[in-house]
C-alpha positions in Angstrom: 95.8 97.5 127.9 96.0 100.3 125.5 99.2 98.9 123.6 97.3 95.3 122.8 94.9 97.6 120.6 97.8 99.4 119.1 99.4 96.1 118.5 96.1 94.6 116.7 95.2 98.2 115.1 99.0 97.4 113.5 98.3 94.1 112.6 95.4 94.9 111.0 96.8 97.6 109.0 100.1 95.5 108.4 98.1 92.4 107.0 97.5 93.2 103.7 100.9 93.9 102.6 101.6 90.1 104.2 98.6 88.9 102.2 100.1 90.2 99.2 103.8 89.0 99.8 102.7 85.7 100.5 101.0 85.6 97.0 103.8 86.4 95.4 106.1 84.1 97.5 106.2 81.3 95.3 107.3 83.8 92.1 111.0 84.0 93.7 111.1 79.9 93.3 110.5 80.7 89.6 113.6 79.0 88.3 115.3 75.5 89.6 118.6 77.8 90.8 116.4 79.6 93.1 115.6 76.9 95.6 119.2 76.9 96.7 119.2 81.2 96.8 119.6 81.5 100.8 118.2 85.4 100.1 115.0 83.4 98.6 114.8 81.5 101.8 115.5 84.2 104.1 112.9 86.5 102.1 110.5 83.5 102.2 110.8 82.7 106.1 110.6 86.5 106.5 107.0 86.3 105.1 105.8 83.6 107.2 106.9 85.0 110.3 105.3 88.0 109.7 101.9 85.8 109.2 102.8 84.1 112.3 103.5 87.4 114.2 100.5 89.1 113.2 98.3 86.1 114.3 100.0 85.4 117.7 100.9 88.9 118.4 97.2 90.3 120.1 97.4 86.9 121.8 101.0 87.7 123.7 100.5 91.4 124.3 
């Protein structure tokens, strides 16, 4: 019981550094060359997941 609040406590603290990546995600698909940059995918899906994590994760613990 004690790790599901150390997992949301995490979340929490983690959220807004996700907050502020997702902002800034459309910035790497500045240029037209950029939407075929697998890292600029990759960094993309990274920041999703991390939104999807942090919202699913208290629920899974």
């Amino acid at each position: 019981m004690i790790w599901l609040g150390v997992a949301t406590a995490a979340c929490l603290a983690l959220v807004p550094f996700g907050a502020v990546g997702a902002l800034f995600s459309p910035l790497v698909f500045d240029h037209q060359g950029n939407i075929l940059n697998p890292l600029a995918w990759i960094a993309f899906l990274m920041m999703v997941l991390f939104w999807i994590v942090c919202l699913i994760g208290p629920f899974g613990a």
